[in-house]
C-alpha positions as CSV (number, residue, x, y, z in Angstrom):
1,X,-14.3,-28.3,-6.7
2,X,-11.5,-29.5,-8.7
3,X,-12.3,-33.3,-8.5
4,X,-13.8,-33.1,-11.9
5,X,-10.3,-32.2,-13.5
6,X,-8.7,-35.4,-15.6
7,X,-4.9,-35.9,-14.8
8,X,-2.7,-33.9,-17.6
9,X,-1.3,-36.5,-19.8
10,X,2.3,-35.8,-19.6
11,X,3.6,-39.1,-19.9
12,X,2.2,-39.5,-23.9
13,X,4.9,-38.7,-26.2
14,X,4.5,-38.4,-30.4
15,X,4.8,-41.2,-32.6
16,X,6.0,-41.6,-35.9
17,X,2.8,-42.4,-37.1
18,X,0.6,-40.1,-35.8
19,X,3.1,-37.4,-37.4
20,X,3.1,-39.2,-40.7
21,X,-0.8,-39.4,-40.8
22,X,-1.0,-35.9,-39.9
23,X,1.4,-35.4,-43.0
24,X,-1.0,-37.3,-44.7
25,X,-4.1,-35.5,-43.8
26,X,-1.7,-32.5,-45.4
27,X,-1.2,-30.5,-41.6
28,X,2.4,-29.7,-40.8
29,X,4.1,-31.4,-38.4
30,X,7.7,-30.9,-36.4
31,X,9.5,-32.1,-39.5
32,X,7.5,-30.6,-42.3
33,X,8.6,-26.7,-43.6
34,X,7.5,-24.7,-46.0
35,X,10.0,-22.6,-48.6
36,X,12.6,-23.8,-46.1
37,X,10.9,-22.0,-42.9
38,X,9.7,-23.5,-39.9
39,X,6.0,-24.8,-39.7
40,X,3.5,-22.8,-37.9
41,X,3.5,-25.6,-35.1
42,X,7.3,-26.1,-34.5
43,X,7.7,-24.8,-31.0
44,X,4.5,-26.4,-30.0
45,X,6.2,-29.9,-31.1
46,X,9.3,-28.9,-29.5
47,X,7.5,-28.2,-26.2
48,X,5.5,-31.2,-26.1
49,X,8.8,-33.6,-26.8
50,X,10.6,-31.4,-24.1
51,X,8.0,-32.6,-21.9
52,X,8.2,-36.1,-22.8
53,X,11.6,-36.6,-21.7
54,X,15.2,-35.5,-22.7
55,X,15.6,-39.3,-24.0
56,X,13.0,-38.6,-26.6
57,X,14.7,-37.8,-30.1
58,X,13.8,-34.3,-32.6
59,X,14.2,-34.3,-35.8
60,X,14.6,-31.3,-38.1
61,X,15.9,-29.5,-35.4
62,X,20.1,-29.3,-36.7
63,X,22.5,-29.4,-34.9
64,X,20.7,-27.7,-31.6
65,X,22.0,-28.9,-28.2
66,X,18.6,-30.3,-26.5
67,X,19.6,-29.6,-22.7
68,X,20.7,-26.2,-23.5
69,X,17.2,-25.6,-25.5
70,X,15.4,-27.0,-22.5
71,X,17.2,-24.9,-20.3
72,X,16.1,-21.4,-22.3
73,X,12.6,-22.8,-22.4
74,X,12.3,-22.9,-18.7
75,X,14.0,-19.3,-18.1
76,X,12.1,-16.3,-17.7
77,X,12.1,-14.4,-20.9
78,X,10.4,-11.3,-22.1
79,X,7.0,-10.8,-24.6
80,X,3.8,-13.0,-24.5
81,X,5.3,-16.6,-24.7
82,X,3.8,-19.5,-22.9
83,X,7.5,-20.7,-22.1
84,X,8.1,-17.8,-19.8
85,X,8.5,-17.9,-15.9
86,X,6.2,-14.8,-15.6
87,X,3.6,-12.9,-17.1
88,X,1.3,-9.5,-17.2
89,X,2.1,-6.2,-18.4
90,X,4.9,-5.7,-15.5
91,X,6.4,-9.9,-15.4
92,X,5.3,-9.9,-12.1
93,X,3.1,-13.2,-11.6
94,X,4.3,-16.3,-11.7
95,X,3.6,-18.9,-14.6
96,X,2.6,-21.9,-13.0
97,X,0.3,-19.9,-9.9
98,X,-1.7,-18.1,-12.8
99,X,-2.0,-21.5,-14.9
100,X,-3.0,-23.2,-11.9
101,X,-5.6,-20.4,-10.9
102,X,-6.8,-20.6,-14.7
103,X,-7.4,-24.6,-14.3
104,X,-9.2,-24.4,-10.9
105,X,-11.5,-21.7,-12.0
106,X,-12.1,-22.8,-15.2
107,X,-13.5,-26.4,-13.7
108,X,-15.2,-24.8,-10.6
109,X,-17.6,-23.4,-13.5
110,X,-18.1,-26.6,-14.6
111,X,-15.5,-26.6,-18.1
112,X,-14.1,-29.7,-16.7
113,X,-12.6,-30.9,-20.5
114,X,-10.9,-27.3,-21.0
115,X,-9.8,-27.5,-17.6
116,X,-8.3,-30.8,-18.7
117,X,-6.7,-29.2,-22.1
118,X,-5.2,-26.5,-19.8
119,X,-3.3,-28.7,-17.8
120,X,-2.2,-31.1,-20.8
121,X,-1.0,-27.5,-23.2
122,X,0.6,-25.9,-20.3
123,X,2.1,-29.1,-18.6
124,X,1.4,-27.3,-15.0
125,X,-1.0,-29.5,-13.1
126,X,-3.7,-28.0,-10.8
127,X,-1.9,-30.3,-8.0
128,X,0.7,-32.9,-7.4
129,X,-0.3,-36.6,-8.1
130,X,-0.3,-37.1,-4.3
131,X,-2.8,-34.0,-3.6
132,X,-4.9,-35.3,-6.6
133,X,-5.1,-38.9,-4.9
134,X,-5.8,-37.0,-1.7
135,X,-8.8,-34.8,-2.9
136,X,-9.8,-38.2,-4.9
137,X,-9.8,-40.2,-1.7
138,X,-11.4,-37.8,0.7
139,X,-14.5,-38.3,-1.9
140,X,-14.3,-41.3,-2.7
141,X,-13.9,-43.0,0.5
142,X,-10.4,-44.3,0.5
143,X,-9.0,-43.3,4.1
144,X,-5.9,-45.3,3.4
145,X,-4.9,-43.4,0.9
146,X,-5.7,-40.0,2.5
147,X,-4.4,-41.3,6.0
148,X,-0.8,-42.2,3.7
149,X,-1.1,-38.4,2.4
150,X,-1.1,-37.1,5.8
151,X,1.9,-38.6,7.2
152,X,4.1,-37.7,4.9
153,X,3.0,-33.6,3.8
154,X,4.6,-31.2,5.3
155,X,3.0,-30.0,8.0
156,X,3.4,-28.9,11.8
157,X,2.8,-31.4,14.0
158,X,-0.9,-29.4,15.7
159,X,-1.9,-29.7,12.0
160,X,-1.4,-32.6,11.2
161,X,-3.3,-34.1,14.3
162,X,-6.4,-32.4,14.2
163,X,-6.3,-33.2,9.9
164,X,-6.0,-36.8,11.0
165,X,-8.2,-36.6,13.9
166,X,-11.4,-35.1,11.2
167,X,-10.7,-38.0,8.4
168,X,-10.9,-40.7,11.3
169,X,-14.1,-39.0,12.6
170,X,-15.4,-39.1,9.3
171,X,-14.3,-42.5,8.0
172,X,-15.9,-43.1,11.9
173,X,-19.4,-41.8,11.6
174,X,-19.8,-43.2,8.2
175,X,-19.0,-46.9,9.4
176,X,-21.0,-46.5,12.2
177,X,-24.0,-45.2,9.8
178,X,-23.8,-48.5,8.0
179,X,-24.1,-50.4,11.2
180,X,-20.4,-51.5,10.8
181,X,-19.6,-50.8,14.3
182,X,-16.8,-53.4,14.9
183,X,-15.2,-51.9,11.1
184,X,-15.7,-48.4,13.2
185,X,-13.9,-49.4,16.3
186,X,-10.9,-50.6,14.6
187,X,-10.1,-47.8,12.4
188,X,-10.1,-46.0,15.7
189,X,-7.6,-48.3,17.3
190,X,-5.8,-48.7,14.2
191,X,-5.1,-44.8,14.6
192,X,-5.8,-44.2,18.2
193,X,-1.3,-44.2,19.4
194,X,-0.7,-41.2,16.9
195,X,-2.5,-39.0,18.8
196,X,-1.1,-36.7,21.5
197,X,-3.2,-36.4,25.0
198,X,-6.0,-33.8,23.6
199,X,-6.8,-35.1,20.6
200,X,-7.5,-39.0,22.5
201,X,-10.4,-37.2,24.6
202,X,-11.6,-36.4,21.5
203,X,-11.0,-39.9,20.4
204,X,-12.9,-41.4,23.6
205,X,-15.9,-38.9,22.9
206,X,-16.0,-40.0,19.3
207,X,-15.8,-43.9,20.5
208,X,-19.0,-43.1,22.4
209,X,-21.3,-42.5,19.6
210,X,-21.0,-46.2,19.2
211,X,-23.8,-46.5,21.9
212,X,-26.5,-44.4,19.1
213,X,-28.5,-47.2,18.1
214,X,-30.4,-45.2,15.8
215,X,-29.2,-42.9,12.7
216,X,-30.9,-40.3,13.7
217,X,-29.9,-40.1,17.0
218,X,-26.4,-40.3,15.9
219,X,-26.7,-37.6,13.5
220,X,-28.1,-35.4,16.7
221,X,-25.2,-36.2,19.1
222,X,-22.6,-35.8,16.6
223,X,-23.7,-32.8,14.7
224,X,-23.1,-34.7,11.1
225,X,-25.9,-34.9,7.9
226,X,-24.8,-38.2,6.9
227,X,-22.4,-39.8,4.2
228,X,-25.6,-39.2,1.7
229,X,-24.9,-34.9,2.4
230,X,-22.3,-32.9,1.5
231,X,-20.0,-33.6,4.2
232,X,-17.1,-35.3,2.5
233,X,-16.9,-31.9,0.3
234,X,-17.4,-30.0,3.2
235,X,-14.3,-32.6,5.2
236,X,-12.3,-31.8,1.9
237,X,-12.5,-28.1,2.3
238,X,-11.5,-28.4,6.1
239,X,-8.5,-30.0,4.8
240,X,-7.4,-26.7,3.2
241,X,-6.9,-25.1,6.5
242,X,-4.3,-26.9,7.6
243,X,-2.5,-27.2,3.9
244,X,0.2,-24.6,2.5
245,X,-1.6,-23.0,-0.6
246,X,1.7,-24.1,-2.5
247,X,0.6,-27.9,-1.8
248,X,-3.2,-27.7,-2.2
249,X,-4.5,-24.2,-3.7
250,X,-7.8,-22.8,-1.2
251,X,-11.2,-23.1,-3.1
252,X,-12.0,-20.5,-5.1
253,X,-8.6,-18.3,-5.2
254,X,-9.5,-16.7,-8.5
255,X,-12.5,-15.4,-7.7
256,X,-11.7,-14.6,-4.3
257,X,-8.5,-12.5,-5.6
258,X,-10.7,-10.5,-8.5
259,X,-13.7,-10.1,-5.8
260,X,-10.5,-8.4,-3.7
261,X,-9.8,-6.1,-6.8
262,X,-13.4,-4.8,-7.5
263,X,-13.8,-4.3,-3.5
264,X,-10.7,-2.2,-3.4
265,X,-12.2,-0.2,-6.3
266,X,-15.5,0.1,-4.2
267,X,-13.1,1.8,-1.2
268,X,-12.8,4.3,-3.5
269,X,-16.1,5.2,-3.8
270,X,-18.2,3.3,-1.2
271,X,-21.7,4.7,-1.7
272,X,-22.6,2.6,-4.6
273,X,-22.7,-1.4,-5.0
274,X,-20.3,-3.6,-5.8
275,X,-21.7,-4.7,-8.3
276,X,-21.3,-1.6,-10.7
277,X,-17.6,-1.7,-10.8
278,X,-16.2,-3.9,-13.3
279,X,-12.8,-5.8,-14.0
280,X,-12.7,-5.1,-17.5
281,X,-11.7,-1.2,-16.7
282,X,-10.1,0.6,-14.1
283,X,-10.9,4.5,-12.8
284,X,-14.8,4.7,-12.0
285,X,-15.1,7.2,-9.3
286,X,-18.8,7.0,-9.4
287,X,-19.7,10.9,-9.5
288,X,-22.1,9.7,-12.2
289,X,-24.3,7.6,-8.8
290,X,-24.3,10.9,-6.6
291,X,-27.8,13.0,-6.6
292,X,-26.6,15.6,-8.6
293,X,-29.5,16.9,-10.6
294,X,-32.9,18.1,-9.8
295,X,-35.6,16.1,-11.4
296,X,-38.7,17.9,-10.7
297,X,-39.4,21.5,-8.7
298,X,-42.9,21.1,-6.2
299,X,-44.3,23.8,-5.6
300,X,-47.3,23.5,-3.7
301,X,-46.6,24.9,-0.8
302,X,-47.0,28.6,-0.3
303,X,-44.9,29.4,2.4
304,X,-41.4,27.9,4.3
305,X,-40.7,24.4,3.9
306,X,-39.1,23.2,7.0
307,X,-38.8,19.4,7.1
308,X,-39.2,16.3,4.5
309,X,-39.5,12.7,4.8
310,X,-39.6,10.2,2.6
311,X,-41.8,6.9,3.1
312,X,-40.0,4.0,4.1
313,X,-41.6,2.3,1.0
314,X,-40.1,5.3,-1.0
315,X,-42.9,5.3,-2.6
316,X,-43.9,8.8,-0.6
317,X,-42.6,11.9,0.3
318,X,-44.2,14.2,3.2
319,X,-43.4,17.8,3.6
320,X,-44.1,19.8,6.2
321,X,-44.6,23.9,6.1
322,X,-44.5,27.1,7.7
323,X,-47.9,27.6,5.5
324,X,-49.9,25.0,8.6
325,X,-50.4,22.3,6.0
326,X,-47.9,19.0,5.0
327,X,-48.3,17.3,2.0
328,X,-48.1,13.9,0.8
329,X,-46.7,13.8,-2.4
330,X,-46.8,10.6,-4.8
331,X,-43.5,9.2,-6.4
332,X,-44.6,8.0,-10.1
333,X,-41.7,8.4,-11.1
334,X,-38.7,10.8,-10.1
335,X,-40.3,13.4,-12.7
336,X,-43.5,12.5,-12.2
337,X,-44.2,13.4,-8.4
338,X,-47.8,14.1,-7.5
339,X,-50.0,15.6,-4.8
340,X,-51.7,13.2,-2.9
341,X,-53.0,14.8,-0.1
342,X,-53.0,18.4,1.6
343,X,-52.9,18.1,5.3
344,X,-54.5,21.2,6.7
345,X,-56.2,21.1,9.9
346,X,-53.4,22.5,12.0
347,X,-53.6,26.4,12.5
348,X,-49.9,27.2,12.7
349,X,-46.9,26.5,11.2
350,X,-45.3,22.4,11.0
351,X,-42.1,21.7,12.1
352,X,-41.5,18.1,11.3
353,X,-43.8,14.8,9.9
354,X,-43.0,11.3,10.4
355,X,-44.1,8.3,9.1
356,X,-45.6,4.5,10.7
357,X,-43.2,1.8,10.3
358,X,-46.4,0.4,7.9
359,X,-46.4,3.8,6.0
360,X,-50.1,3.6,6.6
361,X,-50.6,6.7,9.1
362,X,-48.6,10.0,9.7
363,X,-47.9,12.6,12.6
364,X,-47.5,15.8,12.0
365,X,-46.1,17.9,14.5
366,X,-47.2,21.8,14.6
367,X,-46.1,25.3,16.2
368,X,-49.9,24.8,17.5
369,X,-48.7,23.1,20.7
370,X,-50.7,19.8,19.0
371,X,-49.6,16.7,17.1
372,X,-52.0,15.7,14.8
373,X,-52.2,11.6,13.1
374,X,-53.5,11.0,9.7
375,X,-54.7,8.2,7.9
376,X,-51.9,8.4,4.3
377,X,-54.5,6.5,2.4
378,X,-57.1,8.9,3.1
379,X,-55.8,12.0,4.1
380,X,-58.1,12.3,6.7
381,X,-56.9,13.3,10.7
382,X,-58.1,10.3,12.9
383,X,-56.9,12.0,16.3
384,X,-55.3,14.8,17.6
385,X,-52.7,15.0,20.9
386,X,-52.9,18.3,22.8
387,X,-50.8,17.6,26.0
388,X,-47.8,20.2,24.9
389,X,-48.6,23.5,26.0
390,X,-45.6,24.8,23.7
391,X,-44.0,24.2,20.6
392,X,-44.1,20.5,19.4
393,X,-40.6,20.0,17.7
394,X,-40.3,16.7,16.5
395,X,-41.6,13.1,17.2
396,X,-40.8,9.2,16.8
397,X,-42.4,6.1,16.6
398,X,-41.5,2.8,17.7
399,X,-41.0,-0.2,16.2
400,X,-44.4,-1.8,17.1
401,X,-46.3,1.1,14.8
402,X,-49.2,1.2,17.9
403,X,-46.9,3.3,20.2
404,X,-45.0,6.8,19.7
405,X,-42.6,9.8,21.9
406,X,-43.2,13.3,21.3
407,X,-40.8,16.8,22.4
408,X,-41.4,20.0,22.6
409,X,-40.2,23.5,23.9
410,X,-42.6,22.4,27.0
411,X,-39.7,20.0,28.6
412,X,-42.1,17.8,28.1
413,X,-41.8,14.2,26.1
414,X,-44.6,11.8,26.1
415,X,-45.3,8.6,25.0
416,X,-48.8,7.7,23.0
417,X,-50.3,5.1,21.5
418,X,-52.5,5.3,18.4
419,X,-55.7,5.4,20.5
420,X,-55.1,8.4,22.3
421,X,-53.8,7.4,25.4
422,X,-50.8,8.9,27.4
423,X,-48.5,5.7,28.3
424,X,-45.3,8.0,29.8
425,X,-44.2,10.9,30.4
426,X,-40.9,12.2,30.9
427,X,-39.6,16.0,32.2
428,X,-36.6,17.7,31.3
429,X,-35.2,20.4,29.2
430,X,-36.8,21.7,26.0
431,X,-36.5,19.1,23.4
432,X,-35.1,20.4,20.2
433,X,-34.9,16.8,18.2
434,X,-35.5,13.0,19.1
435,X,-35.1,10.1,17.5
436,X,-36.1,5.8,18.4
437,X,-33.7,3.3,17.5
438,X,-34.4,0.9,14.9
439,X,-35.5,-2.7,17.7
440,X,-37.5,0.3,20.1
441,X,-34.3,-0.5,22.6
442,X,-33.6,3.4,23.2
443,X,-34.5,6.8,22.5
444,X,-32.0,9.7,21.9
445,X,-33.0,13.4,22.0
446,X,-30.8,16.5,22.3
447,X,-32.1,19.3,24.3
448,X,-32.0,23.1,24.5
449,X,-28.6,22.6,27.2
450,X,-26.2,21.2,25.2
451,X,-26.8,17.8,26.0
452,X,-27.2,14.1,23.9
453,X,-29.5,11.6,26.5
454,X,-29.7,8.6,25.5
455,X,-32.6,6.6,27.5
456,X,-32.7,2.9,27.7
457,X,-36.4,2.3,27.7
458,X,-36.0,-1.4,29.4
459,X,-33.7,-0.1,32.4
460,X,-34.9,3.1,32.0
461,X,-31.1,4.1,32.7
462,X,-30.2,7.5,30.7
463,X,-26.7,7.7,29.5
464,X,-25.7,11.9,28.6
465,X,-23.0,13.6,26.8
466,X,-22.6,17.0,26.5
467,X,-21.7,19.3,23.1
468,X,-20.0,22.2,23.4
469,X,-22.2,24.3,21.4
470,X,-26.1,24.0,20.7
471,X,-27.5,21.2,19.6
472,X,-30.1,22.0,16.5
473,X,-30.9,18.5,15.2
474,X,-30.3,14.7,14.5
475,X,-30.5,11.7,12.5
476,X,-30.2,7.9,12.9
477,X,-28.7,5.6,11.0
478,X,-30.7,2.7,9.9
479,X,-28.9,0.7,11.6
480,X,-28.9,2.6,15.2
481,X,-25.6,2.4,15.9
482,X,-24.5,6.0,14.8
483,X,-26.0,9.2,15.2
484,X,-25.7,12.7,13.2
485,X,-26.0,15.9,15.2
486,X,-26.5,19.2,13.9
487,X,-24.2,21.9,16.0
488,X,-25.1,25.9,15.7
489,X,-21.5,26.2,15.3
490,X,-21.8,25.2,11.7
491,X,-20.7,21.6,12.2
492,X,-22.3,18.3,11.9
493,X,-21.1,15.5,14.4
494,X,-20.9,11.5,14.0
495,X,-21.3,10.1,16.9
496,X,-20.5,5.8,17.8
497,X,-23.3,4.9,20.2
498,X,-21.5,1.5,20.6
499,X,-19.5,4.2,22.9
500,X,-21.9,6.6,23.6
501,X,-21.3,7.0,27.4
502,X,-17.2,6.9,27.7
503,X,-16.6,8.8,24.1
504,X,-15.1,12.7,24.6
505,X,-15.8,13.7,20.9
506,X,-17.5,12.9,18.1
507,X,-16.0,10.0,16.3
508,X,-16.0,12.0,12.6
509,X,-17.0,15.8,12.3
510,X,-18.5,17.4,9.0
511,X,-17.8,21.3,8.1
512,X,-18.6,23.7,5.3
513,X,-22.3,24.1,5.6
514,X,-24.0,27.2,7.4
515,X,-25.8,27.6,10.1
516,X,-26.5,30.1,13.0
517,X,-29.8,31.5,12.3
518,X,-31.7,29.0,11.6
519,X,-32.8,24.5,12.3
520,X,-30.9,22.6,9.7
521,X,-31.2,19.0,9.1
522,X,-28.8,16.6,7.9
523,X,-29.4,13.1,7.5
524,X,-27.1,9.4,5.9
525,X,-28.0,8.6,2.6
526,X,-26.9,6.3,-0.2
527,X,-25.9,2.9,-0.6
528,X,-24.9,1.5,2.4
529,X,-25.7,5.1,4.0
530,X,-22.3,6.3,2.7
531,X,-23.5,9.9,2.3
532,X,-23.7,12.3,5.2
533,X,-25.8,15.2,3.5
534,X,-27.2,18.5,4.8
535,X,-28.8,22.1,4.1
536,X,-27.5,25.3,4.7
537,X,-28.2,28.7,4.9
538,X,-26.5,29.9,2.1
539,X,-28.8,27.7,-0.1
540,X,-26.5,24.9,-0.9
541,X,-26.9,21.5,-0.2
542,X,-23.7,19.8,0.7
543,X,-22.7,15.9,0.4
544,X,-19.9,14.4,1.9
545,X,-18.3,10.9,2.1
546,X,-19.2,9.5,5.5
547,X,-15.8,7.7,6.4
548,X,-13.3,10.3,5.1
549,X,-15.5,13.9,5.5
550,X,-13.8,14.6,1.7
551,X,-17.1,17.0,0.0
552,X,-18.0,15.6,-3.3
553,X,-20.8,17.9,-3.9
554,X,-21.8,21.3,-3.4
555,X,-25.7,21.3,-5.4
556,X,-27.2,24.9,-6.2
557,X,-30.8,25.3,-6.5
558,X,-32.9,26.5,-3.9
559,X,-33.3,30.3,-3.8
560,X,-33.5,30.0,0.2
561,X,-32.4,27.9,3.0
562,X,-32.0,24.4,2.9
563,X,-34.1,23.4,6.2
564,X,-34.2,19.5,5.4
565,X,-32.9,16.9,3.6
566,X,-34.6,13.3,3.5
567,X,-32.7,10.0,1.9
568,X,-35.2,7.8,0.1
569,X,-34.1,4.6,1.5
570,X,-35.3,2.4,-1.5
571,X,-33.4,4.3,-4.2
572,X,-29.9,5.4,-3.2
573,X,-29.9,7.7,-5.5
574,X,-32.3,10.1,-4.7
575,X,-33.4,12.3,-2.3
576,X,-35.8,15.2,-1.4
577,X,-34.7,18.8,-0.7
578,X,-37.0,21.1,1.6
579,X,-36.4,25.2,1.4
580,X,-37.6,28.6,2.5
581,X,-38.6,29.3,-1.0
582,X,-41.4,27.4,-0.7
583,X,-40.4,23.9,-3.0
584,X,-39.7,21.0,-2.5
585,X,-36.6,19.1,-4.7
586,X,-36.1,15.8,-6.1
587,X,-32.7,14.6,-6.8
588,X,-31.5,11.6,-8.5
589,X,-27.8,10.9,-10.0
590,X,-26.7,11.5,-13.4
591,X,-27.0,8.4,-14.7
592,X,-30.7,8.4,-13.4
593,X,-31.5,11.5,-15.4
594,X,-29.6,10.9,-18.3
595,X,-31.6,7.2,-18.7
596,X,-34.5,9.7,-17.9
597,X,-33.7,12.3,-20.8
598,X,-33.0,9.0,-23.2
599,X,-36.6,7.6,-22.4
600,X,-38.7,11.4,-23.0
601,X,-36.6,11.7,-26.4
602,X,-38.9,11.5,-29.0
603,X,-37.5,9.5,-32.1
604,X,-36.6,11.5,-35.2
């Protein structure tokens, strides 16, 4: 707010005296030169006396014809001079809007008195007198004065009306809160002609609330804290919707206009926060926040990798192999990642782990027709699911963390809880991936025909689209409104399930990677999920930008393919690689690993 601002003191002019006591004190004034030159302060005195008034008399100025030197001071001219029309490196902003933005900031962070100089130095007020005495009497009380205000700014008539119509209700509610109901009712008929047909059934409703006869209750029925809240600010702030920015400038502008700049900077590169752009330089690109560099090679495993998840705590990663075991693997740090546990009770290959909404427990879903659930703390199995008589391909828990949906090459889906107990079961085509959306409202699996179902588990009403080529994987966005497909024809899909059941295509489609041979997952990743990243056969790993499909890395590595790819979701800078040649990955950004190559330097 602005209220705290003191009126610039235009009106005081110099006196003799105080220009003789400041020759006395030995500073130079307007009159005083040294070796003939003009003092240092001369065109600050000659600015304050041209604001004083042409009336007021200059010495030591010659000759000089005073309107004609008031006239250049008001015209644009070039270089850094407070007298000029505009400034910045082009002369593109106006003077008095940047002065005025200065002032308003300034006092909004509390430097009332500088605020103050501001105004007095650069002789631009924040606002008019009037607005001032506006602003003032909107906080102070005076209705009068704010009424006066309105009926003579300029503003269309709708505007003016309802501006009126919020000062009476205030001015209204706070009589009426003092028990002042006959003060109440004659404001109200004091304003109650200037109001067109609409705005006096508002009137008559606001008249009513005279019947509360208790504070609270007329707090309740009109929806108002009370004078002792904020609502005079809040009535104040109203006011600016209805005002040109010209008269009265909108809370905040400043700030609003450089939060605009480093926002457009973000659109740039989206997939890191807002808050690491700055306004002090221009150009980041933010290659530096993109996984880039492997931090630590696991090696555990002794066959095929072929999926990776991380935790949601992030403090875990779970891989799952073609050598029948999964791993859960310990994040110290992003090069200190230990084996916690070796999940080996499974007698064929593991296609895919997943972890409880808790983190607490795991399923592990095997080539052994079985799922398997493990206690992560432990390590130990706690119960085994043998209803698949084929290949188990992936599974998803819900939201609840008691209840979960398995798929396999069977047809077969089934719903469990964490008992052991068969809750639902559903028969189709061969399930190749599923997923559950983030509030347990639907499940989404792609099948062995082509087809995307998406199952509505309250309706149980199944919406389908169909791909054109084979379907291979998926992935969910946090959020459950968009999902990423994996298609054997080397593409990746993004599909909008806000329009799921009418859309033709995919809403964004992602190229370069390959695939043919083999199941390759993709999955979102970054800040704000503004990665789309996958494997690939030819043992790349390929980020792109989500919202314009440009590739901003290609990362080399792996010495097979790139099955899987997990996002650690509480670090948007890392994630976890799985391969055919047997490791694991850990990426992190640049900046990451160089902070992590500053803290292992040893000190010369």
């Amino acid at each position: 707010m602005s209220e705290g601002v003191r009126p610039s003191k235009r009106s005081r002019k110099p006196t003799n005296a105080a220009e003789e006591n400041r020759d006395k004190q030995g500073e130079p004034s307007a009159r005083s030169t040294e070796g003939g030159a003009p003092a240092a302060r001369h065109s600050k005195r000659l600015k304050t006396a041209s604001r004083a008034g042409a009336d007021q008399p200059l010495t030591g100025a010659g000759d000089t014809d005073m309107g004609q030197l008031s006239e250049d001071l008001q015209s644009p001219v070039s270089g850094n001079t407070q007298s000029a029309k505009y400034v910045g490196p082009n002369n593109s902003i106006k003077r008095d809007e940047y002065v005025r933005l200065l002032t308003q900031a300034l006092s909004a962070m509390g430097y009332g008195e500088s605020a103050a100089m501001l105004e007095e130095e650069s002789g631009i007020p924040l606002h008019s007198v009037a607005v001032t005495e506006f602003r003032n009497g909107i906080l102070a009380g005076n209705w009068d004065d704010v009424a006066s205000f309105l009926d003579h700014v300029d503003l269309n008539e709708a505007h003016r009306q309802e501006a009126i119509f919020l000062v009476l209700r205030q001015q209204f509610l706070e009589l009426l809160e003092k028990g002042d109901h006959k003060g109440a009712l004659q404001c109200v008929r004091k304003r109650s002609n200037s109001f067109g047909k609409e705005q006096r059934l508002r009137v008559h409703e606001l008249v009513s609330l005279a019947l509360c006869t208790r504070t609270d209750e007329l707090y309740e029925r009109a929806n108002w804290a009370g004078s002792h809240s904020n609502s005079r600010y809040e009535l104040l702030n109203t006011m600016q919707d209805f005002m040109p920015a010209s008269v009265m400038l909108p809370e905040r502008r400043l700030e609003t206009l450089l939060e605009r700049v480093l926002s457009e900077q973000q659109t740039r590169c989206s997939w890191v926060p807002l808050s690491y752009f700055s306004l002090l330089s221009d150009g980041q690109d933010g290659t530096e926040q993109i996984p880039t560099e492997t931090a630590i090679v696991l090696e555990e495993h002794t066959d095929e990798v072929w999926h990776v998840q991380f935790s949601h705590n992030g403090k875990f990663v779970a891989s799952a192999s073609k050598d029948h075991t999964a791993i859960i693997w310990e994040i110290v740090s992003p090069v200190d990642v230990r084996m916690k546990h070796r999940l080996q009770e499974h007698t064929e290959p593991l296609s895919f782990v997943a972890w409880s909404p808790d983190d607490s427990l795991l399923l592990t879903c095997s080539n052994d027709t079985s799922v398997k659930l493990w206690d992560t703390h432990t390590g130990v199995c706690k119960r085994t699911y043998s209803r698949h008589v084929e290949f188990v391909t992936s599974c998803a828990w819900l939201p609840d963390g008691e209840r979960f949906v398995t798929g396999g090459m069977d047809k077969n889906m089934y719903m469990w809880n964490t008992k052991g107990e068969e809750l639902e079961c559903w028969e189709g085509s061969r399930i190749n991936d599923l997923a559950i959306s983030d509030d347990g409202a639907f499940l989404i699996c792609l099948s062995a025909d082509k087809k995307i179902r998406k199952y509505c588990f309250r309706t149980k009403k199944e919406d389908v689209i169909e791909e054109k080529e084979s379907c291979t994987s998926l992935c969910l966005s946090q959020d459950s409104q968009h999902l990423l497909v994996n298609i054997a024809s080397q593409e990746i899909h993004l599909w909008d399930l806000a329009r799921f059941a009418s859309s033709a295509a995919p809403s964004f489609t992602y190229s370069g990677q390959k695939q043919g041979r083999y199941v390759i997952r993709s999955c979102f990743g970054g800040f704000n999920e503004a990665f789309v990243v996958s494997g690939s056969e030819d043992c790349q790993i390929y980020i792109w930008h989500r919202t314009t499909g440009r590739l901003l890395a290609k990362l080399s590595g792996h010495s097979g393919t790139v099955n899987s790819v997990g996002w650690n979701s509480k670090h948007s800078r890392m994630f976890a690689s799985a391969s055919d040649d047997h490791t694991v990955r850990i990426w992190v950004g640049k900046v990451d690993w160089d902070q992590l190559q500053d803290s292992r330097a040893i000190p010369e």
